[in-house]
C-alpha positions as CSV (number, residue, x, y, z in Angstrom):
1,X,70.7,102.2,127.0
2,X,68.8,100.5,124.7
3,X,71.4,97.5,124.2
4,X,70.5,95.2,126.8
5,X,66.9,96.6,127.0
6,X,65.6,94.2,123.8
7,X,66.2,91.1,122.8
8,X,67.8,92.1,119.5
9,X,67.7,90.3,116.0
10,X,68.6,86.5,116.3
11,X,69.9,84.9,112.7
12,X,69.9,81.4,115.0
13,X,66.3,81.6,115.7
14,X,65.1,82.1,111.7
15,X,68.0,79.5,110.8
16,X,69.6,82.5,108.7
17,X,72.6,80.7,107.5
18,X,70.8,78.2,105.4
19,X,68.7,80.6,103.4
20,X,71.4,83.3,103.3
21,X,72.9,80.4,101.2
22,X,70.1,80.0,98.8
23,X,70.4,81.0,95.3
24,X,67.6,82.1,93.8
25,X,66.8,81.8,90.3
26,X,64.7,83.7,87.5
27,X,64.8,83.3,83.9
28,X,68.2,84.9,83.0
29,X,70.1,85.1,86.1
30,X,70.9,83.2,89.2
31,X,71.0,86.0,92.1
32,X,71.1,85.9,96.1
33,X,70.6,89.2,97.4
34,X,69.7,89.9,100.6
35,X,68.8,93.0,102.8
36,X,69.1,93.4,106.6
37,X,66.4,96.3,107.0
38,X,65.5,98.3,110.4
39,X,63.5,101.3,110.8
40,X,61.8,103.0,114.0
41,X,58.5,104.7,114.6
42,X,58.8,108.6,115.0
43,X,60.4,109.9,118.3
44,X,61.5,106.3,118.9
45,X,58.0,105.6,120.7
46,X,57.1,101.9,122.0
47,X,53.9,101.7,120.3
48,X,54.8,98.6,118.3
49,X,53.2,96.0,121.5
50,X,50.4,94.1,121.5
51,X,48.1,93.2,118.6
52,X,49.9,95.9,116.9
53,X,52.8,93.4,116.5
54,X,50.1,90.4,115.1
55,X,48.7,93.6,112.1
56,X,52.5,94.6,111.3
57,X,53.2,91.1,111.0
58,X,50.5,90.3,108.5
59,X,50.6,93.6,106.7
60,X,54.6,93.5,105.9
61,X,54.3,89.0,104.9
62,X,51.3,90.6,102.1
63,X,53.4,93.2,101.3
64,X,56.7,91.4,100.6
65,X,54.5,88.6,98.6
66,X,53.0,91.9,96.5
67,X,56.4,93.0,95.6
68,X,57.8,89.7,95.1
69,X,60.2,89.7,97.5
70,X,60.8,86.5,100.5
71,X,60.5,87.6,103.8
72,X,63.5,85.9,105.6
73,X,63.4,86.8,109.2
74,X,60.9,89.6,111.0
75,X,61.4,90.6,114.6
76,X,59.5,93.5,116.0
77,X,60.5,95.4,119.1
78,X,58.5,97.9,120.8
79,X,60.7,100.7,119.1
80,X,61.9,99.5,116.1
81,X,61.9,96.4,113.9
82,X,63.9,94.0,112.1
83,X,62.7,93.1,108.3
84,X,65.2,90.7,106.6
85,X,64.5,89.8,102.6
86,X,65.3,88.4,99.8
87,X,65.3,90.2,96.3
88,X,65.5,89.8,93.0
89,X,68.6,92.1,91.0
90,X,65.4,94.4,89.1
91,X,64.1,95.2,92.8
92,X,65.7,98.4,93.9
93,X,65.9,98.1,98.4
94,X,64.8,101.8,98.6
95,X,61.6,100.5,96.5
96,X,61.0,98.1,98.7
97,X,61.6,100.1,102.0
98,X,59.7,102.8,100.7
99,X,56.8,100.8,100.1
100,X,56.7,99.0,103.3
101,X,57.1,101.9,105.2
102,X,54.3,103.6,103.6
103,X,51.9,101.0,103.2
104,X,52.3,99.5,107.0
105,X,52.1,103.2,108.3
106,X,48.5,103.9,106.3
107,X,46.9,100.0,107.2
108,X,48.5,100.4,110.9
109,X,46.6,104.0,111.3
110,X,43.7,103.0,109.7
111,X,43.1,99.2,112.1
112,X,44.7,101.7,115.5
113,X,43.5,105.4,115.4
114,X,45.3,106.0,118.3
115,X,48.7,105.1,116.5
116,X,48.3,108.5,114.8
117,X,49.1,110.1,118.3
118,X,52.2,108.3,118.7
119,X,50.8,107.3,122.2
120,X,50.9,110.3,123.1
121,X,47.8,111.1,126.1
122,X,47.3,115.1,125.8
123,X,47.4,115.2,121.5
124,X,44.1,117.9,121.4
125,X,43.1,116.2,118.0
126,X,46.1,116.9,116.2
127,X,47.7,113.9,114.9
128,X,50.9,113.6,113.3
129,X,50.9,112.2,109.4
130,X,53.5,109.3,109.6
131,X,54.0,106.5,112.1
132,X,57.7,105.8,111.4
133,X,60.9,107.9,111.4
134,X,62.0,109.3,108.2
135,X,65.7,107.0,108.4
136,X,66.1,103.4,108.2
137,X,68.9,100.9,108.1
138,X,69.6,98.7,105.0
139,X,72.5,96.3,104.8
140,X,73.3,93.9,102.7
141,X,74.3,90.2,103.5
142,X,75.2,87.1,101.4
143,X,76.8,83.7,102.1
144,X,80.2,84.8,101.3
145,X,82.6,87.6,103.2
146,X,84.2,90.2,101.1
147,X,87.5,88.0,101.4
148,X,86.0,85.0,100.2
149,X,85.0,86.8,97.0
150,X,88.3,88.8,96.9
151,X,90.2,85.5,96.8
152,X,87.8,84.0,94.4
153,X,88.9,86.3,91.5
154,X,92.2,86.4,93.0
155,X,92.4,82.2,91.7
156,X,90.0,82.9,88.9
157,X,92.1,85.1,87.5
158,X,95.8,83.6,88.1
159,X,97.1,87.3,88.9
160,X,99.4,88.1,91.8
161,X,98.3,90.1,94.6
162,X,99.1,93.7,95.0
163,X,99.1,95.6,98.5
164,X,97.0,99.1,98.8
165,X,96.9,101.5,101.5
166,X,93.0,102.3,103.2
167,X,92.8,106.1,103.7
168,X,93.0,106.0,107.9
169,X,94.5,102.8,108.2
170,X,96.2,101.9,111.4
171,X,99.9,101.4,110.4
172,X,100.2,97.7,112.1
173,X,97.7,97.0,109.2
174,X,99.8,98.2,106.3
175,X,100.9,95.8,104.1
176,X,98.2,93.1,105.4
177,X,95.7,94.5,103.3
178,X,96.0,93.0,99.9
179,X,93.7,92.9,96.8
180,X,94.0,90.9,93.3
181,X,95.0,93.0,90.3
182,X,92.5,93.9,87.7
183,X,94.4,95.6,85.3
């Protein structure tokens, strides 16, 4: 089990909570959007060790400045990493995965020919023609829960509170579950 194999992504170690909190600011809007983004090589291999970690590093801090994104937090484990950013509303987090995947794959393959064998020993030449797994993760995270913000509109608003049902909701829950109305 891979659980207790890694240390895992720590928010305490970048000092997440304070630049979660940052808003950000362009010339028409005041935003703060932030994406928790993981993604694996292929097969799940441990190739990422080594100065491989040092080149990904580099590679994804030009990237994010390239697409104009801040680079929160970056942890990399020997099968899989952590990328957390920050983004302006006009940046699309497929874009952005997209093109880090793509562009760390190439430079990675290009500095470590023998990525392209996924570490594989017996490989007779044939290499395979991407270094990561086609999925990824992408999550989004701000400095506010999803009550917070609920109640927010709730006062902003001055409307009473209606209950809903949650398709699959445990009985003991009904009734607890209560949004503003926006009629």
């Amino acid at each position: 089990m891979t659980k207790n194999k890694y240390k895992h992504f720590n928010p305490e170690v970048h000092k997440i909570e304070s630049k979660i909190a940052t808003v950000r600011t362009s010339f028409h809007c005041k935003y703060n959007i932030n994406y928790h983004i993981i993604w694996i090589p292929k097969y799940r291999k441990e190739i990422l060790k080594g100065k491989v970690i040092e080149v990904l590093k580099q590679i994804i801090h030009g990237q994010c400045q390239e697409i104009g994104i801040q680079e929160l937090a970056l942890e990399v484990m020997p099968d899989h990493l952590h990328l957390f950013v920050s983004g302006k509303p006009t940046i699309r987090p497929v874009d952005v995965i997209h093109k880090l995947k793509g562009n760390t794959s190439r430079q990675l393959r290009l500095v470590f020919p023998e990525l392209r064998y996924l570490g594989y020993k017996n490989h007779y030449g044939k290499g395979f023609d991407a270094l990561w797994a086609r999925g990824y993760y992408c999550g989004s995270a701000g400095h506010v829960s999803q009550e917070q913000v609920k109640r927010y509109i709730q006062e902003q608003m001055g409307k009473p509170v209606f209950e809903y049902d949650i398709y699959n909701c445990p009985t003991e829950l009904k009734g607890q579950l209560k949004i503003g109305d926006f009629s």
